[in-house]
C-alpha positions in Angstrom: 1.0 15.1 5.1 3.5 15.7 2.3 3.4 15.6 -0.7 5.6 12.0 -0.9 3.1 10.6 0.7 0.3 11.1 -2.0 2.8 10.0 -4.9 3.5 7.1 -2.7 0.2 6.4 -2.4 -1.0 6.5 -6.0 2.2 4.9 -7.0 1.1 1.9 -4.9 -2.5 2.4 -6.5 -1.2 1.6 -9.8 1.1 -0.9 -8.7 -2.0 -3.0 -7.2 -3.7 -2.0 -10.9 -0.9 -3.2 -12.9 -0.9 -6.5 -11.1 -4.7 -6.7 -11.3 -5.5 -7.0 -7.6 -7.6 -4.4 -8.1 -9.1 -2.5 -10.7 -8.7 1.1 -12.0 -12.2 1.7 -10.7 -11.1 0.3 -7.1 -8.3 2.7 -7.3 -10.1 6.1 -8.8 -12.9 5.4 -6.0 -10.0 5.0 -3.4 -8.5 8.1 -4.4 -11.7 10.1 -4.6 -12.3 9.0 -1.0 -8.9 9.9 0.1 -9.3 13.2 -0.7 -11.6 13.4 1.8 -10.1 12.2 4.2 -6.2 12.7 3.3 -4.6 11.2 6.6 -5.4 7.5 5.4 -4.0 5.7 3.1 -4.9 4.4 -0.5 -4.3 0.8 1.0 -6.4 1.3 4.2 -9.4 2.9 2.1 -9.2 -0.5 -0.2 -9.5 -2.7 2.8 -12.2 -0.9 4.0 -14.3 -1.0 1.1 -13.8 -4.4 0.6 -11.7 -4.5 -2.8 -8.5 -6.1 -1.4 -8.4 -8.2 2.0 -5.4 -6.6 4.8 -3.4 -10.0 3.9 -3.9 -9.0 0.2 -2.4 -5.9 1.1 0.7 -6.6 2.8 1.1 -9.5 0.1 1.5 -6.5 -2.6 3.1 -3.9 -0.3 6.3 -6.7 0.1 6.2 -7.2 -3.6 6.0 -3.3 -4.2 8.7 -2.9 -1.8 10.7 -5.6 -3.3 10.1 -4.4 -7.0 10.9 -0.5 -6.0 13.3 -0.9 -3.3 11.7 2.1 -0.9 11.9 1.6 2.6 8.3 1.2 4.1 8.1 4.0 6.3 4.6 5.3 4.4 3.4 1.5 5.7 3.7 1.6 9.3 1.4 4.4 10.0 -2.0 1.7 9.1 -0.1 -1.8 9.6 0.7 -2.8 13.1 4.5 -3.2 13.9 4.5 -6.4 13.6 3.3 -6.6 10.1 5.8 -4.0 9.4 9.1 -6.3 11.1 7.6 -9.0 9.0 7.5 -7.1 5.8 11.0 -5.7 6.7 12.5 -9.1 7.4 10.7 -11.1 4.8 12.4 -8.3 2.6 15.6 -8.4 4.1 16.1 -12.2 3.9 15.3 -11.8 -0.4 17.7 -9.6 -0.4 20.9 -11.1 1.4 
């Protein structure tokens, strides 16, 4: 994994803090776990302890997305395809 991936990670971290879907704690803990196991994601490790639910999740990646402009390639790696064409067109329409 390289290193884009971890700044994209904690850069969505502190999105989800700044927006107070989760808490600084939820995020440290998050991060702490991922260095454990540092092929998943900050956003997967949330849903999996329970801070954030995966419609939560994909609610804040589209506004991430939408606020930062990146393409969500660091997304489809947890989220099925699906969710990924819906956060792509959901984007997408916003946008035109």
């Amino acid at each position: 994994m390289s290193m884009m991936d971890k700044k994209t990670d904690k850069m969505v971290g502190e999105f989800l803090v700044e927006n107070s879907i989760i808490t600084a704690a939820q995020l440290r803990d998050a991060l702490e776990m991922q260095k454990d196991n540092p092929e998943r994601l900050v956003g997967e490790i949330l849903v999996t302890q329970g801070a954030i639910s995966k419609e939560q999740l994909i609610m804040a990646l589209e506004m991430y997305l939408l606020v930062t402009g990146m393409q969500p390639e660091h997304v489809d790696e947890w989220l099925d395809q699906d969710e990924v064409d819906m956060l792509q067109e959901k984007i997408k329409g916003k946008r035109a």
